[in-house]
FIRODO-80588 format. One line per field, with one value per residue: z, x, y of N, C-alpha, C in turn; residue number from 1; residue in three letters. Coordinates in pm, 1 decimal, always signed. Example, Ala and Ser with C-alpha at 12.3 -4.5 7.8 and 13.67 -1.06 7.14 Angstrom:
<recs>
nZ = c(+780.0 | +708.0)
nX = c(+1319.0 | +1285.0)
nY = c(-569.0 | -225.0)
caZ = c(+780.0 | +714.0)
caX = c(+1230.0 | +1367.0)
caY = c(-450.0 | -106.0)
cZ = c(+780.0 | +787.0)
cX = c(+1320.0 | +1290.0)
cY = c(-330.0 | +3.0)
num = c(1 | 2)
residu = c(ALA | SER)
</recs>
This chain:
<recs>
nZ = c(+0.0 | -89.4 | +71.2 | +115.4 | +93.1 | +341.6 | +542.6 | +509.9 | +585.9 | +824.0 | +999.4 | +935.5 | +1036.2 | +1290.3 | +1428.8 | +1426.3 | +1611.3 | +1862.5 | +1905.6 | +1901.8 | +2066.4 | +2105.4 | +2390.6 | +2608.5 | +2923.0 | +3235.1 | +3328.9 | +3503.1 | +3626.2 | +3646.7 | +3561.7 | +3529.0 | +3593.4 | +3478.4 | +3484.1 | +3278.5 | +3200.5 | +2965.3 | +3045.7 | +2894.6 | +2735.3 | +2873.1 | +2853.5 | +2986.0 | +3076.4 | +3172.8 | +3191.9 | +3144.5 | +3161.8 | +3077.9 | +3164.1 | +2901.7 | +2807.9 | +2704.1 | +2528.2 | +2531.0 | +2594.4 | +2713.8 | +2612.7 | +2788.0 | +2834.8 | +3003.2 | +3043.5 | +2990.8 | +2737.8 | +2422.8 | +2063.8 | +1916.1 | +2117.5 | +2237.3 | +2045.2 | +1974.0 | +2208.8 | +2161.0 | +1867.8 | +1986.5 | +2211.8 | +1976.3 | +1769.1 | +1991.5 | +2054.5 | +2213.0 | +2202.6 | +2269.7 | +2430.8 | +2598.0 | +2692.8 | +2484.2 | +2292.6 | +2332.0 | +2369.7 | +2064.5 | +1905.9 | +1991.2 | +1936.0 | +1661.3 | +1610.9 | +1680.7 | +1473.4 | +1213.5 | +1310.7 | +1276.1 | +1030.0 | +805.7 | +737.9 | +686.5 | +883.2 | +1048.0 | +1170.1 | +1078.2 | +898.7 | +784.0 | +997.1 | +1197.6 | +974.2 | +968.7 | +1232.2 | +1181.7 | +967.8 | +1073.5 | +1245.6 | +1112.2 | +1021.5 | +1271.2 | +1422.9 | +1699.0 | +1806.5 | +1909.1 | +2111.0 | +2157.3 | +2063.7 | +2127.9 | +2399.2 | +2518.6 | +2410.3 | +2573.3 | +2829.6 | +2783.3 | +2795.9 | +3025.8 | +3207.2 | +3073.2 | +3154.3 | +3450.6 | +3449.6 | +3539.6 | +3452.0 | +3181.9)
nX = c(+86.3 | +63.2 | +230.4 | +123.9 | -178.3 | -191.8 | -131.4 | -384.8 | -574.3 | -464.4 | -485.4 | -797.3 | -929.7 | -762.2 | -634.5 | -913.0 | -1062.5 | -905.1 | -921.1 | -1197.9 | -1316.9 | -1506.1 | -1721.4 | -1582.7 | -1628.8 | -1666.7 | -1915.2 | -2238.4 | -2325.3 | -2189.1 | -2104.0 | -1836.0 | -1508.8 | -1186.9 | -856.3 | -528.8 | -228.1 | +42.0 | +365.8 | +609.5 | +497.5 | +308.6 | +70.1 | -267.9 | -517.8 | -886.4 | -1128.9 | -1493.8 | -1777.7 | -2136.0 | -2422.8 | -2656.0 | -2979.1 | -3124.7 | -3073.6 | -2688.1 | -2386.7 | -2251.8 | -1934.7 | -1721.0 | -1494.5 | -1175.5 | -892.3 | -531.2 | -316.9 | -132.3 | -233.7 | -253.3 | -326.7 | -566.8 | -739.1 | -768.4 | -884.3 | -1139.0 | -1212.8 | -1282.2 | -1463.3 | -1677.1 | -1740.9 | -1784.3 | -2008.8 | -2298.9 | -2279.5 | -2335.5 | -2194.4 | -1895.5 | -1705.7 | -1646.9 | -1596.0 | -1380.2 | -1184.3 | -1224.8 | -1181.9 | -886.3 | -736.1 | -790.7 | -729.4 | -471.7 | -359.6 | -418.1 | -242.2 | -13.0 | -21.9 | -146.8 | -345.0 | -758.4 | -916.2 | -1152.2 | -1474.5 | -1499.5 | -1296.8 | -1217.8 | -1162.6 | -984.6 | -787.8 | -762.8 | -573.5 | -365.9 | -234.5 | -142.8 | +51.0 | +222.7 | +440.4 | +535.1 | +631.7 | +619.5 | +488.2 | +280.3 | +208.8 | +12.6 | -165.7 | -306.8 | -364.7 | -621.1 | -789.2 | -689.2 | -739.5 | -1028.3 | -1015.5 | -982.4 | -1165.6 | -1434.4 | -1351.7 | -1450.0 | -1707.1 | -1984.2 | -2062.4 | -2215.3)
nY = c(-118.1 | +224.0 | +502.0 | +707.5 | +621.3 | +458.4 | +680.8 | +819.9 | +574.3 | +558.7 | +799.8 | +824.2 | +606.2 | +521.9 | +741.2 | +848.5 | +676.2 | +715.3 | +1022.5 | +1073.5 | +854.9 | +523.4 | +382.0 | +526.7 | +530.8 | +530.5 | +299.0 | +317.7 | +86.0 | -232.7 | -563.0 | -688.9 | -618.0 | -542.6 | -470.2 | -347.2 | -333.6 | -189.4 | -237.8 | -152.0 | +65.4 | +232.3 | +215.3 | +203.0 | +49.2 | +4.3 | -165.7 | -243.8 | -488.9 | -483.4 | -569.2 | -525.2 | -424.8 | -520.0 | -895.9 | -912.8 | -789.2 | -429.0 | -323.6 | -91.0 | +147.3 | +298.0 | +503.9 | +568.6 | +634.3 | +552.9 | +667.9 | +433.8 | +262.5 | +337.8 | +378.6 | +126.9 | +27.8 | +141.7 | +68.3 | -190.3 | -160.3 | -90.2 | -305.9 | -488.8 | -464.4 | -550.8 | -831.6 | -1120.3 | -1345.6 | -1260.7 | -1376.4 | -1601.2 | -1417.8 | -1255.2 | -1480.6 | -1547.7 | -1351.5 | -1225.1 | -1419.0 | -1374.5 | -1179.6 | -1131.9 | -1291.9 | -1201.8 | -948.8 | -1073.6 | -1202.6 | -1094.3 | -1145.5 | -1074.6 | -1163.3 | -1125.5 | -976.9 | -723.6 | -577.1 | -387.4 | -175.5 | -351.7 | -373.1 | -133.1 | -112.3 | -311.3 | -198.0 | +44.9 | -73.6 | -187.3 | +43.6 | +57.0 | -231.8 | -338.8 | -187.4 | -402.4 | -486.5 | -258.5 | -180.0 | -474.1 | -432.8 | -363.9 | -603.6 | -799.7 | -716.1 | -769.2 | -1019.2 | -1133.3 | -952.3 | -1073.7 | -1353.3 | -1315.8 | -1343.4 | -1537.6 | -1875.1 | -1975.6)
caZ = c(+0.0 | -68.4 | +189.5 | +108.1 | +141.5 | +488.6 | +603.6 | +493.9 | +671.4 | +955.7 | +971.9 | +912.0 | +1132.4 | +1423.3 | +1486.3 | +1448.3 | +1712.6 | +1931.4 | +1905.3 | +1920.1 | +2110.8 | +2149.2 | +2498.5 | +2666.0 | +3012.6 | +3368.0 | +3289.3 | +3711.5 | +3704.8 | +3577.2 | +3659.0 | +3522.2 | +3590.8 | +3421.9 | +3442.4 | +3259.2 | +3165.5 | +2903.1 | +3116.7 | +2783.2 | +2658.9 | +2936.6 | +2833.4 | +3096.5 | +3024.3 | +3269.9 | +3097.3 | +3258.0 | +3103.7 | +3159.9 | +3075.2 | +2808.0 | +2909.4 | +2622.8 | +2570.2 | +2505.8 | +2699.6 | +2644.6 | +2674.7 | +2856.2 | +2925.8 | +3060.5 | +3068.9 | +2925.7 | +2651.6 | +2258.9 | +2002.3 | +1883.0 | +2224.2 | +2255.4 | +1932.5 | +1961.8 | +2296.2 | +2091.9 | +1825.8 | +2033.4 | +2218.4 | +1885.3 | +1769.1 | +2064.8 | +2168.5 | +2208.3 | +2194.6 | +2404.8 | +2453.4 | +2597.5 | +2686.4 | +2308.4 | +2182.4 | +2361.0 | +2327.2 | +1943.0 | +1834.5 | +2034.9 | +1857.0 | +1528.8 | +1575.0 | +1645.3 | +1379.6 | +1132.0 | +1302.8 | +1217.6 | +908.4 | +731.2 | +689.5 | +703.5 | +936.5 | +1158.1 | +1088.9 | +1080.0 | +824.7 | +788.2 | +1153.8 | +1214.9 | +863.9 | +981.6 | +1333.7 | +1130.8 | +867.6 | +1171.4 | +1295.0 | +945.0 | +1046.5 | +1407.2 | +1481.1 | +1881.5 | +1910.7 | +1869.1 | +2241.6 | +2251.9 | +1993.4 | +2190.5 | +2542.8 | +2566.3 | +2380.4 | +2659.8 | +2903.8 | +2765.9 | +2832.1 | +3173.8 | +3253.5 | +3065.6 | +3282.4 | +3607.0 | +3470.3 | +3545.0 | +3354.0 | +3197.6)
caX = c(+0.0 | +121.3 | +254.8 | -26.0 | -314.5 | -156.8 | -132.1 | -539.4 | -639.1 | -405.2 | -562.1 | -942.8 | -982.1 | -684.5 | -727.2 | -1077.8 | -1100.6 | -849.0 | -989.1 | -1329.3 | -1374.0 | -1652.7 | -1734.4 | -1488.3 | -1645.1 | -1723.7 | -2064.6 | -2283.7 | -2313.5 | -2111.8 | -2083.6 | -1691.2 | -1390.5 | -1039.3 | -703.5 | -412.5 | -114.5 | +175.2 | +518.3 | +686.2 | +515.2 | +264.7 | -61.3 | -327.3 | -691.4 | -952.3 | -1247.7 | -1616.0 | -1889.8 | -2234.2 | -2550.3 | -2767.5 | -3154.8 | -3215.4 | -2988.1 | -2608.0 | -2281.3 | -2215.6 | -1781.7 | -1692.5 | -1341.6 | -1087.4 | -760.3 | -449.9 | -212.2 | -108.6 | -326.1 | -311.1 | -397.5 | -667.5 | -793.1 | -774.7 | -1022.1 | -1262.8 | -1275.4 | -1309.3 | -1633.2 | -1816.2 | -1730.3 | -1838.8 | -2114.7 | -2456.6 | -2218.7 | -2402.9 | -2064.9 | -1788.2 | -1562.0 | -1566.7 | -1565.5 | -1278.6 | -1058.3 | -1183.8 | -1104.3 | -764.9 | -661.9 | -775.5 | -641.6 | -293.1 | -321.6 | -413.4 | -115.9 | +91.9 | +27.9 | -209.7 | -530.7 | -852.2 | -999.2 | -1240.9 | -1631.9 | -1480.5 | -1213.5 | -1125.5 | -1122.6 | -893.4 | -679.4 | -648.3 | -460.3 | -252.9 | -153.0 | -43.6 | +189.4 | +327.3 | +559.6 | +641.5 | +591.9 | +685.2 | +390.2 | +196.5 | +140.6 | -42.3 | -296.1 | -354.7 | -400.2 | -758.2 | -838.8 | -629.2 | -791.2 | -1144.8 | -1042.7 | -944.6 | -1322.6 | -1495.0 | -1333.9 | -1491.1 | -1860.0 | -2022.1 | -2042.0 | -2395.1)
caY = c(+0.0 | +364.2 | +581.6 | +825.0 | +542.6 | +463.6 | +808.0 | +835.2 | +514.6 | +584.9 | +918.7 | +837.7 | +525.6 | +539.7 | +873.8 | +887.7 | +664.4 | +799.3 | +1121.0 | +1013.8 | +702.8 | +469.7 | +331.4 | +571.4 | +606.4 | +378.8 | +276.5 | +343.2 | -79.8 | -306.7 | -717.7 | -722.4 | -543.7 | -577.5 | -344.9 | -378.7 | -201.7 | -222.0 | -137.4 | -63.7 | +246.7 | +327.8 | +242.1 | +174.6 | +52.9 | -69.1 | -240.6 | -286.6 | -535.5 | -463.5 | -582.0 | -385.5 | -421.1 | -674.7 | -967.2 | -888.7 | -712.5 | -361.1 | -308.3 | +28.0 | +116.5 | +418.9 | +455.6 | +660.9 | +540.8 | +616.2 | +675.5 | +307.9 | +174.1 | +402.8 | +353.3 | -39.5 | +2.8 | +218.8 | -44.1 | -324.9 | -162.3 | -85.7 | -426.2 | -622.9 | -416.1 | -660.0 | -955.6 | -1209.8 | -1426.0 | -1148.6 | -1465.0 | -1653.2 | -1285.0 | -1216.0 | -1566.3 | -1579.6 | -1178.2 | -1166.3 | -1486.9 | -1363.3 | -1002.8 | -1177.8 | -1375.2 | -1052.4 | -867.0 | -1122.2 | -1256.2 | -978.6 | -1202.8 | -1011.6 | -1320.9 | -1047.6 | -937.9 | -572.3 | -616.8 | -245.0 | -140.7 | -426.1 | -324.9 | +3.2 | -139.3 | -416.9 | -85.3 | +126.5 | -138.4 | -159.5 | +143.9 | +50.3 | -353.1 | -247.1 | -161.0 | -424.2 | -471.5 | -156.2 | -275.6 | -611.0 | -471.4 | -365.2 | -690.4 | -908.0 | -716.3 | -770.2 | -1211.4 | -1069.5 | -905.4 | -1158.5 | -1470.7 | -1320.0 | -1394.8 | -1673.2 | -1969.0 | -1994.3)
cZ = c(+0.0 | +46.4 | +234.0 | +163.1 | +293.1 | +563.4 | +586.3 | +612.8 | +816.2 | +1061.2 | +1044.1 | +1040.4 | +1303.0 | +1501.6 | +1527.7 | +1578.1 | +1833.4 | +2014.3 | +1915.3 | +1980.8 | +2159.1 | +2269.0 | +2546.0 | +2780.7 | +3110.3 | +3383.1 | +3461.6 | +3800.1 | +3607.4 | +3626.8 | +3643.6 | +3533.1 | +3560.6 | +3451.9 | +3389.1 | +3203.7 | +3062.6 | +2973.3 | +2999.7 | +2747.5 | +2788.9 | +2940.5 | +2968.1 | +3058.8 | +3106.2 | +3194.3 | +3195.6 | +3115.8 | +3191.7 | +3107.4 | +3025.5 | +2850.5 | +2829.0 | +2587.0 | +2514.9 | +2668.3 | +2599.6 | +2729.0 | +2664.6 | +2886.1 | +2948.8 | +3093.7 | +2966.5 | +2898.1 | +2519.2 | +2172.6 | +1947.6 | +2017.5 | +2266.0 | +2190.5 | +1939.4 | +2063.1 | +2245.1 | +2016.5 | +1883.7 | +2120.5 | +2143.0 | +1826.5 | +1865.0 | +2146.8 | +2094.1 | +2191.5 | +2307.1 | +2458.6 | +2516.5 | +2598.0 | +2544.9 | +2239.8 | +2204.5 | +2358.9 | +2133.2 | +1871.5 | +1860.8 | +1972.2 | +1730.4 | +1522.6 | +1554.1 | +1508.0 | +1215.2 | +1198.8 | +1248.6 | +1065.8 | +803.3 | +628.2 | +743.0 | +735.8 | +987.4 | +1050.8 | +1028.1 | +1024.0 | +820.0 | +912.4 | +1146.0 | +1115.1 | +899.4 | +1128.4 | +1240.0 | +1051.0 | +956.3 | +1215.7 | +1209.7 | +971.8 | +1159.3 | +1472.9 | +1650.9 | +1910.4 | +1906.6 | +2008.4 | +2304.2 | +2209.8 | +2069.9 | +2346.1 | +2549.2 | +2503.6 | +2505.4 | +2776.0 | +2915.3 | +2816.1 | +2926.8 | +3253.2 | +3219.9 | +3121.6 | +3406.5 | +3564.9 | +3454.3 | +3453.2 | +3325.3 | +3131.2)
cX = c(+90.1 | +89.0 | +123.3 | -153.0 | -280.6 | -177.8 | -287.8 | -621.8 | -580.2 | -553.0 | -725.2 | -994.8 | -886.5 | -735.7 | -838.7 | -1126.2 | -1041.9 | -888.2 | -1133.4 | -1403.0 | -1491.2 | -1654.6 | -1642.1 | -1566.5 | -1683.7 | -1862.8 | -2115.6 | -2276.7 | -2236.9 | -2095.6 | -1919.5 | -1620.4 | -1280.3 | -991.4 | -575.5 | -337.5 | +13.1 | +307.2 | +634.5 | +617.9 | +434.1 | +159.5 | -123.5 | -456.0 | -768.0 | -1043.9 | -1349.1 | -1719.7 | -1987.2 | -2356.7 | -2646.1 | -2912.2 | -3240.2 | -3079.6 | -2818.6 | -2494.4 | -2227.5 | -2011.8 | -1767.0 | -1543.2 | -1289.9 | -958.6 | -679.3 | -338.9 | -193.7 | -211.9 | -381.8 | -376.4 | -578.6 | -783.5 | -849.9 | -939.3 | -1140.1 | -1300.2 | -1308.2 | -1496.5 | -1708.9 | -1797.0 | -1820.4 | -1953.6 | -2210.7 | -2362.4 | -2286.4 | -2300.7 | -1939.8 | -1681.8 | -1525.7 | -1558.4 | -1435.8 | -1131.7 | -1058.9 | -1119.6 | -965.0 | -700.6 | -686.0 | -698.0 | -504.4 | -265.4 | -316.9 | -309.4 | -33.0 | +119.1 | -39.8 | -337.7 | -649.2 | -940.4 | -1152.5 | -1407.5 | -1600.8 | -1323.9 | -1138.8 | -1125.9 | -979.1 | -768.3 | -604.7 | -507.3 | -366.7 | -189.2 | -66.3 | +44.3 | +230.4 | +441.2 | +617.6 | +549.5 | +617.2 | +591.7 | +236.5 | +109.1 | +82.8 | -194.2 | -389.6 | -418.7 | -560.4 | -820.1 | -808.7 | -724.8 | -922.1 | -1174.8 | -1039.7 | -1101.5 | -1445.2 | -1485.5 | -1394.1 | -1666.8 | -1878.5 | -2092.9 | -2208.8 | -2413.3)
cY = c(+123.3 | +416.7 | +657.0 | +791.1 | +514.4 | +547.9 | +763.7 | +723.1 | +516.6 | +708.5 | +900.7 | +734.5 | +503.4 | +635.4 | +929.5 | +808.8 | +723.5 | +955.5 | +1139.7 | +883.8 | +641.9 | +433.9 | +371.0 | +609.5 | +448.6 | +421.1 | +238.8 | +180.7 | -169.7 | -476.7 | -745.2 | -611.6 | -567.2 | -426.4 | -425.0 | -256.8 | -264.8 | -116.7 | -29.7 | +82.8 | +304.6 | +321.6 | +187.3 | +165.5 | -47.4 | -38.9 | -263.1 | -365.3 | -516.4 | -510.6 | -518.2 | -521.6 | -486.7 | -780.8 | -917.3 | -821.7 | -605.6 | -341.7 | -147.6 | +13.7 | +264.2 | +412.4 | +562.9 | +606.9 | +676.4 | +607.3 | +505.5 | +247.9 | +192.9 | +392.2 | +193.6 | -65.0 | +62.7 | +137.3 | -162.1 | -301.1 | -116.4 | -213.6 | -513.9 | -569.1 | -511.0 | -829.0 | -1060.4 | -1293.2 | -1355.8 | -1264.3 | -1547.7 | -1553.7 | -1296.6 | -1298.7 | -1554.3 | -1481.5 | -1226.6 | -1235.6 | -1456.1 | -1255.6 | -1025.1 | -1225.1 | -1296.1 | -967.4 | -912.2 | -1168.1 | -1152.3 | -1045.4 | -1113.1 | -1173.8 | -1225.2 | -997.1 | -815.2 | -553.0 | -459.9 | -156.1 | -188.7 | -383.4 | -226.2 | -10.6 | -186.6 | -272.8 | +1.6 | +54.8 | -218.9 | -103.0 | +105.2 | -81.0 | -344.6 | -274.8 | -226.8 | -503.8 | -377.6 | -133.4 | -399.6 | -574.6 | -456.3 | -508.5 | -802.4 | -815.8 | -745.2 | -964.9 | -1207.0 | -1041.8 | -1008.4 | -1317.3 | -1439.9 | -1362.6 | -1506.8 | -1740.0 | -1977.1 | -2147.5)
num = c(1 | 2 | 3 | 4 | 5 | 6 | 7 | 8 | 9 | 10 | 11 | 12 | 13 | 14 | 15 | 16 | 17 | 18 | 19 | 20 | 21 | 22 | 23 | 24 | 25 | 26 | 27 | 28 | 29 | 30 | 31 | 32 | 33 | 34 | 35 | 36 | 37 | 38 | 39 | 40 | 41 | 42 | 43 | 44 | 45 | 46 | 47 | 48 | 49 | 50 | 51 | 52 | 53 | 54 | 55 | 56 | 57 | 58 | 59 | 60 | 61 | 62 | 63 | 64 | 65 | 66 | 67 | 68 | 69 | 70 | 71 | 72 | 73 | 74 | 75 | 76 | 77 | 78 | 79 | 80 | 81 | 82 | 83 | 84 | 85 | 86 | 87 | 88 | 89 | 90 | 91 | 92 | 93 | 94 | 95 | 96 | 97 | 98 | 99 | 100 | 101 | 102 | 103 | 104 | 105 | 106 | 107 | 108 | 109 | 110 | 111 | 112 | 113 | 114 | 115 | 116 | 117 | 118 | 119 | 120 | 121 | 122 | 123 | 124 | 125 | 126 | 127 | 128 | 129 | 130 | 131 | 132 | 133 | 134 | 135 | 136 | 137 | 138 | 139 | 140 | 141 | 142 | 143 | 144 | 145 | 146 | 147 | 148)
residu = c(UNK | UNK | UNK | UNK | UNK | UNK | UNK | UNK | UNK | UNK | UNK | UNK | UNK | UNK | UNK | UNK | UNK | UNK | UNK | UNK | UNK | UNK | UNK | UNK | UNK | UNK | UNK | UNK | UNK | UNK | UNK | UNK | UNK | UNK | UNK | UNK | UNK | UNK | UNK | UNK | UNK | UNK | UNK | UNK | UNK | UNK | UNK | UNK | UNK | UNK | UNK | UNK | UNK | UNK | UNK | UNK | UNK | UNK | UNK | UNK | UNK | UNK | UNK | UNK | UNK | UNK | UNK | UNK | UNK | UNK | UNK | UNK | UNK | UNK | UNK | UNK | UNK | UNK | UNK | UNK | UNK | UNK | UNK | UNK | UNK | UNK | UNK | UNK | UNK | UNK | UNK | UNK | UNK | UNK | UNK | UNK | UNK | UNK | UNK | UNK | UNK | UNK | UNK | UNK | UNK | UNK | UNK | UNK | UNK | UNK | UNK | UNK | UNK | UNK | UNK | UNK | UNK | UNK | UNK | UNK | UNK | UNK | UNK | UNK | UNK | UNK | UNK | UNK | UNK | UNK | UNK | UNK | UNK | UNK | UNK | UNK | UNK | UNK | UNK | UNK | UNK | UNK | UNK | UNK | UNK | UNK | UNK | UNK)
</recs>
């Protein structure tokens, strides 16, 4: 892909979430709680599942990082919002997302979300533990509910 198209989807979908994030706040009830942190750069993101008032889990989170990390938790709660499953969301995404960082398969429902992470850590592979954390923390929040 050209520099140019990179820059654009960098741009349009990183940023946009970054700068605009979805489920950026601690929702009054919540049944799960996760925190995690990457020591390398800094990021920090505590995750809450909660139940929406017909069947599903809406994902809420907060926390202060880089634009990809930030970005990553914004896509992950418009993605998995109404998900009735948060724990096979959260083992099957994190293993597909790896598996689209690493190899550059479009496996995911949300093919150009996901593109635009894998394209940003095109330029700087580093940081591709800053992409993954709100997803690892989302297997983290979704292991404390109980087994149905």
């Amino acid at each position: 892909m050209d520099p140019q198209r990179l820059h654009e989807l960098y741009r349009s979908t990183v940023l946009e979430h970054h700068r605009h994030p979805r489920g950026n706040r601690v929702p009054p009830v919540f049944s799960a709680k996760a925190y995690g942190k990457n020591p390398v750069c800094g990021d920090e993101v505590t995750l809450y599942l909660t139940p929406l008032s017909s069947e599903g889990w809406e994902v809420c989170w907060e926390g202060e990082g880089c634009a990809l990390c930030r970005a990553s938790a914004s896509i992950l709660a418009e993605v998995s919002h109404g998900t009735t499953d948060p724990l096979a969301l959260a083992g099957l995404t994190l293993g597909q997302l790896e598996s689209v960082l690493e190899t550059k398969e479009n496996v995911l429902d949300e093919p150009g979300l996901v593109q635009a992470l894998r394209l940003s850590l095109a330029a700087a592979p580093a940081r591709k533990s800053c992409a993954l954390l709100p997803w690892k923390v989302l297997a983290q929040a979704a292991g404390q509910l109980p087994k149905v």
